[in-house]
Backbone of each chain as ProteinMPNN parsed JSONL, in Angstrom:
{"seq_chain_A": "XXXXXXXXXXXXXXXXXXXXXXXXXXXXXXXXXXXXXXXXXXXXXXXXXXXXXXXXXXXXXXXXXXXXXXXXXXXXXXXXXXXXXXXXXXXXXXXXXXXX", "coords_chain_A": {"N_chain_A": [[-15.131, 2.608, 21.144], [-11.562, 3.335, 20.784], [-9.465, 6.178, 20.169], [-6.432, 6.829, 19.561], [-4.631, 9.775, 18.954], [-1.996, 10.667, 17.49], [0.08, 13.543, 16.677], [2.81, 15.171, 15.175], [6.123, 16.408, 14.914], [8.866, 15.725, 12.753], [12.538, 15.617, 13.264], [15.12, 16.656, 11.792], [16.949, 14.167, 9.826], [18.487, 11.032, 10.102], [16.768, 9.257, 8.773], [16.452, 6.687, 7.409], [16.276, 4.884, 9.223], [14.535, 5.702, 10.691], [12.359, 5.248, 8.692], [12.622, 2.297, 8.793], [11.803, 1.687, 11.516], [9.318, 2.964, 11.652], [8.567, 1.568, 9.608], [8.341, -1.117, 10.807], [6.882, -0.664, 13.748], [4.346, -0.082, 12.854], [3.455, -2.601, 11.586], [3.735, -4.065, 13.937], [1.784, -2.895, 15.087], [-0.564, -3.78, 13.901], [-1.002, -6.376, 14.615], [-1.652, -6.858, 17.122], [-3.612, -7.483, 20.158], [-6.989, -6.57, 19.86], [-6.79, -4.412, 17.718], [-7.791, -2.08, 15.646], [-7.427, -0.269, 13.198], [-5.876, 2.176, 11.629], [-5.222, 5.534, 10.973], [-2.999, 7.256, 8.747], [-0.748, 10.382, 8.42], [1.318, 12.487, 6.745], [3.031, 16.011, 5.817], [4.859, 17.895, 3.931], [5.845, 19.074, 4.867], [6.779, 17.935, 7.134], [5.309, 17.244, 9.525], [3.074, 15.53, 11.098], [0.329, 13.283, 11.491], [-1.001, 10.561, 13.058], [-3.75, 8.678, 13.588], [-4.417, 5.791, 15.676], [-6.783, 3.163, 16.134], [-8.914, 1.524, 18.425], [-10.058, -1.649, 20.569], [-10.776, -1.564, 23.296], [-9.858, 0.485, 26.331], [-7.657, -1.068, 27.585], [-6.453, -2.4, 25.046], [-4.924, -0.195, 23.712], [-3.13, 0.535, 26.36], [-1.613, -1.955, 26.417], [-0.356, -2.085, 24.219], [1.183, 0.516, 24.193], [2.831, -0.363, 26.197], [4.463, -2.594, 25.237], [7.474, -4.104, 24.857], [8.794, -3.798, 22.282], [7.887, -1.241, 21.283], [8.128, 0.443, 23.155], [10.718, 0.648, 23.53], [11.331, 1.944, 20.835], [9.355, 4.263, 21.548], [11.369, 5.867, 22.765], [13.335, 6.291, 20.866], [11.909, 7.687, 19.639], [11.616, 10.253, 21.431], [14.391, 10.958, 21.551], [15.013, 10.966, 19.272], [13.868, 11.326, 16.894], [11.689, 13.068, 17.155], [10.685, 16.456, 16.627], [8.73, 17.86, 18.088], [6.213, 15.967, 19.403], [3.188, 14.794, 20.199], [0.772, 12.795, 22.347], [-2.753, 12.084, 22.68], [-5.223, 10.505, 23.981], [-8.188, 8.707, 23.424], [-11.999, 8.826, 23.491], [-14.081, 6.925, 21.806], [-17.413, 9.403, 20.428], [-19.202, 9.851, 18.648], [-19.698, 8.8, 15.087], [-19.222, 9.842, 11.378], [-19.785, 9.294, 8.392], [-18.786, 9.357, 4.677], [-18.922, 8.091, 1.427], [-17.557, 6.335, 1.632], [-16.795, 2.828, 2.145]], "CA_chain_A": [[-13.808, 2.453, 20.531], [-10.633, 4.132, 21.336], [-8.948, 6.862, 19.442], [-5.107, 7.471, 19.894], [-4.334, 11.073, 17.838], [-0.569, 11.131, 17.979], [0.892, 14.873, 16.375], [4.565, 15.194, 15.47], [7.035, 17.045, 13.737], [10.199, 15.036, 12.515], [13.757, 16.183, 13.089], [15.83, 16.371, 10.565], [17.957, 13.068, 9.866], [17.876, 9.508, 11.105], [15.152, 9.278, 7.663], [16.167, 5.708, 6.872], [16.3, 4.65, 10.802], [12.905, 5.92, 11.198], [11.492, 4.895, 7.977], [12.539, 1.437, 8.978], [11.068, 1.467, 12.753], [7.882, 3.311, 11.503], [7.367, 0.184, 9.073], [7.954, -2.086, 12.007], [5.942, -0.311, 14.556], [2.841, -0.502, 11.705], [3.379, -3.885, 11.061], [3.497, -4.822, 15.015], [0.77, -2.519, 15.702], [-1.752, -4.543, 13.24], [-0.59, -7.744, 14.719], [-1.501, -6.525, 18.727], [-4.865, -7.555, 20.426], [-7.664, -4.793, 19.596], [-6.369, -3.231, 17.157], [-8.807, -1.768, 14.499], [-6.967, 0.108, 12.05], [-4.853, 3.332, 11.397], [-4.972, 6.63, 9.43], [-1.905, 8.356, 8.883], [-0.753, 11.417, 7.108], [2.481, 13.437, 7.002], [3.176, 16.615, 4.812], [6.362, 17.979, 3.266], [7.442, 19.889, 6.194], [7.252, 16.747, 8.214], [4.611, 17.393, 10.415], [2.218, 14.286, 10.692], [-0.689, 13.099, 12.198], [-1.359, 9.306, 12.557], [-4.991, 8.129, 14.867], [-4.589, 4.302, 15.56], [-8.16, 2.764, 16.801], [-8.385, -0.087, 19.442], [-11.466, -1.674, 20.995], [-10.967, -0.581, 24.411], [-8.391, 0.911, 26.872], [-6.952, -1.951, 27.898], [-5.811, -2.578, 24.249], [-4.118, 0.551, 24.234], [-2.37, 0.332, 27.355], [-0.648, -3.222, 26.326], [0.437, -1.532, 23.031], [2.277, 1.406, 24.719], [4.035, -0.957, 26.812], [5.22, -3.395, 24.393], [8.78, -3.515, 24.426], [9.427, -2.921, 21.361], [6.841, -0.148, 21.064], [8.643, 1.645, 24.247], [11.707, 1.261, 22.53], [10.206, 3.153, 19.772], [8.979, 5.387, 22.179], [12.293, 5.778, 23.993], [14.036, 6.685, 20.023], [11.443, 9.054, 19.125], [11.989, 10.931, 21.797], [15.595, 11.009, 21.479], [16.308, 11.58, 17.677], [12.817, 11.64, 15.946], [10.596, 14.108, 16.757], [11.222, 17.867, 17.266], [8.065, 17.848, 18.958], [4.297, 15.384, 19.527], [1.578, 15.343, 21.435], [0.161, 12.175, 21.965], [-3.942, 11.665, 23.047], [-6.398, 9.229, 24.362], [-10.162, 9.56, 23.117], [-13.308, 7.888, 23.616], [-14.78, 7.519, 20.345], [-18.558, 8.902, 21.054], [-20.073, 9.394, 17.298], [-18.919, 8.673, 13.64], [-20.4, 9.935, 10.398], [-18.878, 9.188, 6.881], [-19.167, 9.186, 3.551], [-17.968, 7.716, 0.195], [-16.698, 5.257, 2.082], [-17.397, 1.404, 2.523]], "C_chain_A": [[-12.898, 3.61, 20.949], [-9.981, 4.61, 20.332], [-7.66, 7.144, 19.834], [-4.532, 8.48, 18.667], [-2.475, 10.93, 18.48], [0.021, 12.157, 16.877], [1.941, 14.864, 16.524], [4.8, 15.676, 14.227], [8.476, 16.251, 13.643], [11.213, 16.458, 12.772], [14.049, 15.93, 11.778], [16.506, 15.096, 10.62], [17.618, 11.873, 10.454], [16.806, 8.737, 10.089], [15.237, 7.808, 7.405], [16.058, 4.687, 8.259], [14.923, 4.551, 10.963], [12.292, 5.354, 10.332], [11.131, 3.027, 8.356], [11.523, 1.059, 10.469], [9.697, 2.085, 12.268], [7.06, 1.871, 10.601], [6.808, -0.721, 10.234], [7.099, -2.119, 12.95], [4.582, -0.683, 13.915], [2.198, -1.921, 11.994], [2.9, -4.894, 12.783], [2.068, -4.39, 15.519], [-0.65, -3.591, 15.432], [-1.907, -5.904, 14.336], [-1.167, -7.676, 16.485], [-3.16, -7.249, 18.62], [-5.473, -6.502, 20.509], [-7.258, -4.564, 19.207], [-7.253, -3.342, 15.964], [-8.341, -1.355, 13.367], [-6.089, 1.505, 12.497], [-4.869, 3.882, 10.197], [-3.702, 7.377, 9.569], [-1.347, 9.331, 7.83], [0.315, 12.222, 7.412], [2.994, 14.203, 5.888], [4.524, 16.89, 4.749], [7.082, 18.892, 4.236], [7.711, 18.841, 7.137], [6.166, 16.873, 9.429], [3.376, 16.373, 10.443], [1.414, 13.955, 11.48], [-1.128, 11.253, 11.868], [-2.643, 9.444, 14.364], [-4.889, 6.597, 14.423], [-5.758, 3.941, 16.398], [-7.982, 1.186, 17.599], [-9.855, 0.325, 19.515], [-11.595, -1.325, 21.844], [-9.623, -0.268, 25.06], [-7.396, 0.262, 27.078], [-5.802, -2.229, 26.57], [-5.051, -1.913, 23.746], [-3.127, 0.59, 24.783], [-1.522, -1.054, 27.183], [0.108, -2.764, 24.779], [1.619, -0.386, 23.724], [2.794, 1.077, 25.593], [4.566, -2.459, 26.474], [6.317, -2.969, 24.297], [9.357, -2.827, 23.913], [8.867, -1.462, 21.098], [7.856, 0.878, 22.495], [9.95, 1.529, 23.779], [11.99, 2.42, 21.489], [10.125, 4.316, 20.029], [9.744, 6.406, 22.207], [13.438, 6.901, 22.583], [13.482, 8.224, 19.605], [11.81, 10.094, 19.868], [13.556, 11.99, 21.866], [15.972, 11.835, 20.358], [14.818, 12.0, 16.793], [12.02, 12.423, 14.822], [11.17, 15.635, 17.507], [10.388, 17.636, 18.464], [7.122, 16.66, 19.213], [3.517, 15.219, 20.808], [1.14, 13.837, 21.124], [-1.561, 12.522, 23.227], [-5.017, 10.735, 22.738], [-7.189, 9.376, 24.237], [-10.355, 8.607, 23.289], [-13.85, 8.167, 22.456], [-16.287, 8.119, 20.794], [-19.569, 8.784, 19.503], [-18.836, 9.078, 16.292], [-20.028, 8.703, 12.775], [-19.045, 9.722, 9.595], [-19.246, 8.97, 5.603], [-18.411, 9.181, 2.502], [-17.12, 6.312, 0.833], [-17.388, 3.797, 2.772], [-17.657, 1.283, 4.533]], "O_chain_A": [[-13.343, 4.672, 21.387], [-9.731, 3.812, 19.428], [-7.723, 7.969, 20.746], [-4.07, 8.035, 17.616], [-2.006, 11.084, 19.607], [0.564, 11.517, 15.976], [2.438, 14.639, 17.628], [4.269, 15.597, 13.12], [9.159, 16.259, 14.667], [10.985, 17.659, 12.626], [13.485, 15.255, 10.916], [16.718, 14.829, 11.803], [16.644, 11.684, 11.182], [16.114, 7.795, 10.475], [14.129, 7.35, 7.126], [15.651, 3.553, 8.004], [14.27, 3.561, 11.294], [11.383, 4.689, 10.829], [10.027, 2.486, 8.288], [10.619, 0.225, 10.413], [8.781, 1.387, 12.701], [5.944, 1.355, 10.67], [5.664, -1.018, 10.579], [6.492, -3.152, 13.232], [3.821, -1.502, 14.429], [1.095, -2.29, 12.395], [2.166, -5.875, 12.901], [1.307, -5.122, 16.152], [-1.452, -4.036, 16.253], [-3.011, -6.267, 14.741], [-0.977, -8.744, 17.066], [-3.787, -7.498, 17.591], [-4.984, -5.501, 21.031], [-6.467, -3.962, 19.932], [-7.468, -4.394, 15.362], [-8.73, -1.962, 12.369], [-5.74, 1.726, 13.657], [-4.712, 3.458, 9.052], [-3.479, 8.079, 10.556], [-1.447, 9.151, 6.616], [0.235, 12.746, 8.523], [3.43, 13.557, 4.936], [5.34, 16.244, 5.406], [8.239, 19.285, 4.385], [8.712, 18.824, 7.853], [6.602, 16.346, 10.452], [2.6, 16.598, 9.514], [1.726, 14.387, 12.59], [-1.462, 10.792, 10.776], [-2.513, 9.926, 15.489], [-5.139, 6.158, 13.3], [-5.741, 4.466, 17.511], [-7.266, 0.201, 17.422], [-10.557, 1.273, 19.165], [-12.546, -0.545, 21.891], [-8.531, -0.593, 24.593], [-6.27, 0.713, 26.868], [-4.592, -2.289, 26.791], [-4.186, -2.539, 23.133], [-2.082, 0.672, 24.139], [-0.625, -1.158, 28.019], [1.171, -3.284, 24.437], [2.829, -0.607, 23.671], [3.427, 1.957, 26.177], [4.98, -3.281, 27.292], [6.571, -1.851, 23.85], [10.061, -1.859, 24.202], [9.64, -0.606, 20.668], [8.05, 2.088, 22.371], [10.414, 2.651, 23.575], [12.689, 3.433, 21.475], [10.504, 5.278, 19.361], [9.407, 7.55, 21.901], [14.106, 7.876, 22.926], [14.037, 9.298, 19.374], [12.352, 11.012, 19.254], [13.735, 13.184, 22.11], [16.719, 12.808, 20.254], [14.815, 13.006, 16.083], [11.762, 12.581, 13.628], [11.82, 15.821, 18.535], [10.842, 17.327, 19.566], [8.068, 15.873, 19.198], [3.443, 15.533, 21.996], [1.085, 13.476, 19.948], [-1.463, 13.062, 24.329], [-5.518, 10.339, 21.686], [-7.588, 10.354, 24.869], [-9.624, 7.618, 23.334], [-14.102, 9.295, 22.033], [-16.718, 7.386, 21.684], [-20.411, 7.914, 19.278], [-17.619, 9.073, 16.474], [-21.137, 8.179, 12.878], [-17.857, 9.864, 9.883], [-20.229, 8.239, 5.479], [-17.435, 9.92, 2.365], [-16.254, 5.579, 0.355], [-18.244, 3.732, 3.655], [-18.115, 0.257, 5.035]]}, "seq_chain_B": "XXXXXXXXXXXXXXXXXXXXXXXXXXXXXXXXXXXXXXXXXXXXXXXXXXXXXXXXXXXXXXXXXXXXXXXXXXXXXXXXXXXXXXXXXXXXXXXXXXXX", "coords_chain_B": {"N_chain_B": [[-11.79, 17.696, 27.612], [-13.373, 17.927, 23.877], [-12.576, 16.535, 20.698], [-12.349, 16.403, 17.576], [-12.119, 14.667, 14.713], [-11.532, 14.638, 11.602], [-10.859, 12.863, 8.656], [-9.972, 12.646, 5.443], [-9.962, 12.548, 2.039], [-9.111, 14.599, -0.672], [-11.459, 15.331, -3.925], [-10.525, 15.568, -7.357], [-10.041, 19.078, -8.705], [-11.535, 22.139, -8.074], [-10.382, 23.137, -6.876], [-9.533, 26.35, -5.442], [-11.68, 27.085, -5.189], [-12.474, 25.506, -3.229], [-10.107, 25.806, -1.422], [-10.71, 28.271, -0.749], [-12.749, 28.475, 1.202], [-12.289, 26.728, 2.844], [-10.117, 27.941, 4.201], [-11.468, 29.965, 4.741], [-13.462, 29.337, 6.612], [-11.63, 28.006, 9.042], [-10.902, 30.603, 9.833], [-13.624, 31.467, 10.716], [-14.202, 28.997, 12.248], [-12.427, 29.03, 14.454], [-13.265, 31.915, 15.652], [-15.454, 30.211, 17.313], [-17.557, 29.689, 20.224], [-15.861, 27.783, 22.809], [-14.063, 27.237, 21.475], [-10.716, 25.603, 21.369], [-8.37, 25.078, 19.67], [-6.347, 23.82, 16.266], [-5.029, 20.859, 14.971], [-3.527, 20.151, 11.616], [-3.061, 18.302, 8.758], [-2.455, 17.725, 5.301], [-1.679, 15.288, 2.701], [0.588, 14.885, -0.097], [-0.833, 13.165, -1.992], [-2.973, 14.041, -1.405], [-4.447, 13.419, 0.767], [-5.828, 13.843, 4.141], [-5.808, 14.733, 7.612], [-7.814, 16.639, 9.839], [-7.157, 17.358, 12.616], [-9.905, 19.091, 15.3], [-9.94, 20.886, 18.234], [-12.127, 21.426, 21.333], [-13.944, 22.599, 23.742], [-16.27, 21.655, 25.039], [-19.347, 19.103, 24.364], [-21.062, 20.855, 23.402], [-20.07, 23.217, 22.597], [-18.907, 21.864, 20.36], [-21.524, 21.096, 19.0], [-22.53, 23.077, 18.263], [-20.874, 24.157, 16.525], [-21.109, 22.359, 14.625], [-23.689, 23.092, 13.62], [-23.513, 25.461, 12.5], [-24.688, 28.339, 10.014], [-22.903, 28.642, 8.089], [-21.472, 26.974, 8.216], [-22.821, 24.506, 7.832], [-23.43, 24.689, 5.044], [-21.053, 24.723, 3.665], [-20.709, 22.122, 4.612], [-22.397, 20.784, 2.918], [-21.215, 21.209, 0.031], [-18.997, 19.949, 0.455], [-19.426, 17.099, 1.086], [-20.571, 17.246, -1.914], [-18.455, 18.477, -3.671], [-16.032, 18.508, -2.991], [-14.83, 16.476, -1.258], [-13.577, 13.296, -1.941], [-13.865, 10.607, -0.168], [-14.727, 10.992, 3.179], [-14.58, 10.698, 6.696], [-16.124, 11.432, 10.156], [-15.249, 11.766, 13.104], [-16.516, 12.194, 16.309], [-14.822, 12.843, 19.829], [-14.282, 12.411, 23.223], [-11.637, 13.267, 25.068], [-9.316, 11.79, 26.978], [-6.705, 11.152, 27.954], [-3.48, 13.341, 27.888], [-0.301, 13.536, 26.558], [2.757, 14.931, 26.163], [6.003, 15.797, 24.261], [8.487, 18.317, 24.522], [7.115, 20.76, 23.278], [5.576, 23.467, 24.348]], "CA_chain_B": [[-12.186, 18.423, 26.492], [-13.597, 17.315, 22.996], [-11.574, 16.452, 19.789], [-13.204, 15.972, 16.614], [-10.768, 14.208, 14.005], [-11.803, 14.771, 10.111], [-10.199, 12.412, 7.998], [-10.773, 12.675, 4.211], [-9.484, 12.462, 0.711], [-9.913, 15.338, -1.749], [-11.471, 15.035, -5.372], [-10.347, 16.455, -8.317], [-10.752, 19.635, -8.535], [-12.456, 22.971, -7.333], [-9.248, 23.995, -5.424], [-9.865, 27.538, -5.223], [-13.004, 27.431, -4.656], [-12.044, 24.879, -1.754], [-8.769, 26.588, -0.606], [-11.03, 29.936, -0.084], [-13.36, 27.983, 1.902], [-11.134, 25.946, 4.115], [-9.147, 29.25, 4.964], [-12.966, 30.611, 5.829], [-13.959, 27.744, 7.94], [-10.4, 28.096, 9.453], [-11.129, 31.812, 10.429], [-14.969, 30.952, 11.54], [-13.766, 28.108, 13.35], [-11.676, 30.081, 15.619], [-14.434, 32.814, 16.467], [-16.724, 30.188, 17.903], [-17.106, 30.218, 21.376], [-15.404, 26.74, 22.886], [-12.586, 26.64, 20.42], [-9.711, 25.345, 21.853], [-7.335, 24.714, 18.746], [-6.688, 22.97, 15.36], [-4.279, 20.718, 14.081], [-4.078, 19.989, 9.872], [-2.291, 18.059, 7.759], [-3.003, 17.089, 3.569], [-0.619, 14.68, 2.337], [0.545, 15.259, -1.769], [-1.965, 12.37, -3.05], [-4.865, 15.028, -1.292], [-5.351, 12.496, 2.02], [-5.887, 15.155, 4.608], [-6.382, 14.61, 8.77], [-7.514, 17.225, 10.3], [-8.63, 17.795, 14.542], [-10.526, 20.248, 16.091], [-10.522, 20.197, 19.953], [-13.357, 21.791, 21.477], [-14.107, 22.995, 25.346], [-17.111, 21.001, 25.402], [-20.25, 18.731, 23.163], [-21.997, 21.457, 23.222], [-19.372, 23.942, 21.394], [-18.719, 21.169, 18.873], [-22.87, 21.087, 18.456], [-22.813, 24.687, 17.565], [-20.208, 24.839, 15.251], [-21.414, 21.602, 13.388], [-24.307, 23.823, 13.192], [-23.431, 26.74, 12.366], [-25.336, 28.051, 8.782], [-22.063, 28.903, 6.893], [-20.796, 25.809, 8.19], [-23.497, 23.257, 6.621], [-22.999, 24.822, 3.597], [-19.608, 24.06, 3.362], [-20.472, 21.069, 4.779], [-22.967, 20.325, 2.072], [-20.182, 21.215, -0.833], [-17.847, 19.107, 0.824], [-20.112, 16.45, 0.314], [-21.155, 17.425, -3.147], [-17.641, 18.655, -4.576], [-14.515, 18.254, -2.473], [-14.1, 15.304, -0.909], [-14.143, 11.91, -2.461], [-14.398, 10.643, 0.76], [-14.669, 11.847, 4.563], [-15.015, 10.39, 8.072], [-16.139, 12.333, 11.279], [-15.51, 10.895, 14.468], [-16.007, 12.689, 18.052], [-14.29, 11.512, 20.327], [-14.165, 12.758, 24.435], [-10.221, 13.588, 25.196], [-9.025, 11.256, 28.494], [-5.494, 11.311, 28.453], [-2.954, 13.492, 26.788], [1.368, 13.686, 26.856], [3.305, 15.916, 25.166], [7.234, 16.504, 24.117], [9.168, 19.425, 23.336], [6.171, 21.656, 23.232], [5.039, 24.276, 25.498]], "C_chain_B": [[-12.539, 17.268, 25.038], [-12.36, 17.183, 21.841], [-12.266, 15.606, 18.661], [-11.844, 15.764, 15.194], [-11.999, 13.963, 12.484], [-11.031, 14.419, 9.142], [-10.996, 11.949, 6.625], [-9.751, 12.817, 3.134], [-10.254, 13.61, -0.576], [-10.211, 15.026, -2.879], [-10.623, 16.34, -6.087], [-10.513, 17.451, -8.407], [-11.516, 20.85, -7.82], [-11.541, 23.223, -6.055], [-9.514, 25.206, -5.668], [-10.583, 27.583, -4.8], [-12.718, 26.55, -3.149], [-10.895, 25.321, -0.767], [-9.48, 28.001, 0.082], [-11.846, 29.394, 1.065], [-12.889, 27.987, 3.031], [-10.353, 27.283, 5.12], [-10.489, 30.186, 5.929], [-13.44, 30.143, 7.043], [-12.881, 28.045, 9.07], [-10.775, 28.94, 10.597], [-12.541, 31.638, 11.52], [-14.915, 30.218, 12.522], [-13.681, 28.651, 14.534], [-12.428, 31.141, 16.193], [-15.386, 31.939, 17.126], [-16.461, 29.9, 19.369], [-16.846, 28.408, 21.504], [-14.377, 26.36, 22.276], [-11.345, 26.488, 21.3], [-8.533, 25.561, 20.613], [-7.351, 23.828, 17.436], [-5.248, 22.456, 15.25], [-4.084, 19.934, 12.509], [-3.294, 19.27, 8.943], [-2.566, 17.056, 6.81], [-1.595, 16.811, 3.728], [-0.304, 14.939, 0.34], [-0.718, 14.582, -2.664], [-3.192, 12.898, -2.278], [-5.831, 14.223, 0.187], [-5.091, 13.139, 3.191], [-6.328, 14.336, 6.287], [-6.626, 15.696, 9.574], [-8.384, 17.703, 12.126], [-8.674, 19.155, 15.14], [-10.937, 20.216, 17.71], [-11.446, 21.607, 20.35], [-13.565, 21.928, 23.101], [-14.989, 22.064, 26.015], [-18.002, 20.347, 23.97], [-21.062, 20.206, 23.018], [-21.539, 22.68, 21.796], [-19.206, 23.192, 19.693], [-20.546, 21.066, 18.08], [-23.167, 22.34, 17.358], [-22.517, 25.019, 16.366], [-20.874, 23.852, 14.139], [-22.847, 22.354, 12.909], [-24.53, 25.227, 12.287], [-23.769, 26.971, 10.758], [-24.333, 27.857, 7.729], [-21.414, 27.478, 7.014], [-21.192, 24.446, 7.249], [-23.557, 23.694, 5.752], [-21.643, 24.22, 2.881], [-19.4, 22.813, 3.301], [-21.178, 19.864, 3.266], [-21.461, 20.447, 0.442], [-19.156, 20.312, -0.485], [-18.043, 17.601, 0.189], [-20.47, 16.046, -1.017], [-19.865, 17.138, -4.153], [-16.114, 17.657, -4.122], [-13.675, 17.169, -2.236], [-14.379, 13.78, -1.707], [-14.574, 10.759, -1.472], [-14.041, 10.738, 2.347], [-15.087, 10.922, 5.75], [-14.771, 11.396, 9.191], [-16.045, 11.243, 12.092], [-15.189, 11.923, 15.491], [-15.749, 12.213, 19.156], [-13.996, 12.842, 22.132], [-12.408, 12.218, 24.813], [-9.762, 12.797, 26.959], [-7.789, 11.346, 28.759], [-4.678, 12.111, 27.311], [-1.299, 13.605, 27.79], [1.515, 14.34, 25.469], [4.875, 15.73, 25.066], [7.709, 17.62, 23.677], [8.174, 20.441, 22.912], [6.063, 22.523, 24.57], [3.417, 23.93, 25.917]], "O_chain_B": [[-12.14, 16.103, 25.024], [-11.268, 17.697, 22.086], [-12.65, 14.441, 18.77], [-10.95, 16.552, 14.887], [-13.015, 13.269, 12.464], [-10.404, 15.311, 8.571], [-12.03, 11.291, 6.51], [-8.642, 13.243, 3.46], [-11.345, 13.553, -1.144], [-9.343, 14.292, -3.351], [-10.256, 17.448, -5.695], [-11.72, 17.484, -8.166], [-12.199, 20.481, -6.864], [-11.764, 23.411, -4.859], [-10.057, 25.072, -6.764], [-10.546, 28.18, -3.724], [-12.8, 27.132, -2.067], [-10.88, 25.161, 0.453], [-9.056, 28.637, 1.046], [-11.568, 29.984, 2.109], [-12.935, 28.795, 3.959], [-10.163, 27.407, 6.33], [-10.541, 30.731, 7.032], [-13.701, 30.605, 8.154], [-13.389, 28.37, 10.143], [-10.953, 28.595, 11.765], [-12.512, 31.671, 12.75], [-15.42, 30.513, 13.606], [-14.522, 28.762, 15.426], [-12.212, 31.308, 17.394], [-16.312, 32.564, 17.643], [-15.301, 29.857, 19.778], [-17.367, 27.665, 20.673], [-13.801, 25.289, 22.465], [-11.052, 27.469, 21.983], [-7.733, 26.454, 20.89], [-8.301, 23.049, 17.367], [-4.306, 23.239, 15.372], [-4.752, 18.902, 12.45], [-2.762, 20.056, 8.159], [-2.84, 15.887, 7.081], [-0.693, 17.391, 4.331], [-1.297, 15.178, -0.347], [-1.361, 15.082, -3.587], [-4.291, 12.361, -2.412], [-7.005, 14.285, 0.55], [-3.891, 13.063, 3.454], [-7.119, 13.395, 6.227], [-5.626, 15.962, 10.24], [-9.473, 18.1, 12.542], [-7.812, 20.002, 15.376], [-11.917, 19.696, 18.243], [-11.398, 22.65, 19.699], [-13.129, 20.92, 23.656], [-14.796, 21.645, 27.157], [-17.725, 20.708, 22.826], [-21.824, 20.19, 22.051], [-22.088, 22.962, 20.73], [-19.302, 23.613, 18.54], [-20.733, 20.984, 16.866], [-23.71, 22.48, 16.262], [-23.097, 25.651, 15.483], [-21.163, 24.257, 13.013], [-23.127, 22.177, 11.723], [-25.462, 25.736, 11.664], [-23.333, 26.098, 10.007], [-24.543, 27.192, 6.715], [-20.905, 26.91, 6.049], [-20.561, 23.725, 6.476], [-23.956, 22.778, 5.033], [-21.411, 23.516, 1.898], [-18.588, 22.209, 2.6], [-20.769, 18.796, 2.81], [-20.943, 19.385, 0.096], [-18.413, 19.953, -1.398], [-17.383, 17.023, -0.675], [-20.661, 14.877, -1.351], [-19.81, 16.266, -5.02], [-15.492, 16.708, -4.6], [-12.541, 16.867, -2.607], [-15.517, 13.374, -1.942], [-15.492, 10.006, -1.797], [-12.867, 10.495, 2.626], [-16.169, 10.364, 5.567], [-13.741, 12.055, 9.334], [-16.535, 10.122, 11.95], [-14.088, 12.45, 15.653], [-16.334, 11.214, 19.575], [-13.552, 13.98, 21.979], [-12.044, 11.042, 24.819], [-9.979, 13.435, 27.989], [-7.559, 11.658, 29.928], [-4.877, 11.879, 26.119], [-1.106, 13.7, 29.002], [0.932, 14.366, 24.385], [5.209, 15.375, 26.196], [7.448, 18.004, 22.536], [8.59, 21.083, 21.948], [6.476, 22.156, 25.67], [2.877, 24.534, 26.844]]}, "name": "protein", "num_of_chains": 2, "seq": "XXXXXXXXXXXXXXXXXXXXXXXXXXXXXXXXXXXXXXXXXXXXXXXXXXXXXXXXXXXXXXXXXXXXXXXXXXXXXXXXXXXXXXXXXXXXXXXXXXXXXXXXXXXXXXXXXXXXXXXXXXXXXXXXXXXXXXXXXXXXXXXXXXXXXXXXXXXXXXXXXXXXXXXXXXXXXXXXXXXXXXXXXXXXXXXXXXXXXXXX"}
């Protein structure tokens, strides 16, 4: 399985812009081929961390060139994010606990 | 390089005793040999992601070893978290913005 870690710090402004494209992006992401799930987490300075899981690269690679998704891309860059980092993993273990 | 992503939900509870920890671990972390970097972020309702990238499996072996570490790790277990997923994951592609 495939791990995408994407790291970012919001700009200031644009909050109801983004809140709206971050639903949408969500909502399209679920909806893509391969797609496993998504954790995401962003604290009060704005600095956030979402990992979305696919089954393999391929499913990936047709997500980050979905239109709308490079649209997306194309905003964050623009007005978004101060900064992010995105990366590509190979899942190789998983341990967990408390959890179904 | 490696990248070990620790996504978890805190309990109730035993903040101090977990805030001194975490800040220990933090410090420990960073002395072991292979450390590349961390990045961390708890959300208000206590749902926390946080990755550790790593030079190699072998550094990430060490540290998951390390004695002060399974202690912590065992309390984590016991007290802290309500619940936790590890996943390691081998780093294939990364992009960045607006960063150095």
């Amino acid at each position: 399985m495939i791990a995408v870690i994407f790291t970012s710090k919001r700009s200031k402004g644009f909050d109801s812009e983004y809140k709206l494209m971050a639903s949408r992006m969500d909502a399209l992401a679920k909806s893509q081929p391969g797609y496993v799930g998504v954790e995401s987490v962003r604290n009060e300075d704005g600095v956030g961390i979402t990992v979305s899981y696919w089954d393999d690269m391929d499913a990936v690679q047709n997500w980050q060139r979905h239109p709308e998704h490079l649209e997306a891309q194309r905003l964050g860059r623009e007005r978004w994010y101060e900064w992010f980092r995105v990366r590509v993993c190979n899942i190789e273990r998983m341990s967990a606990n408390g959890v179904d």
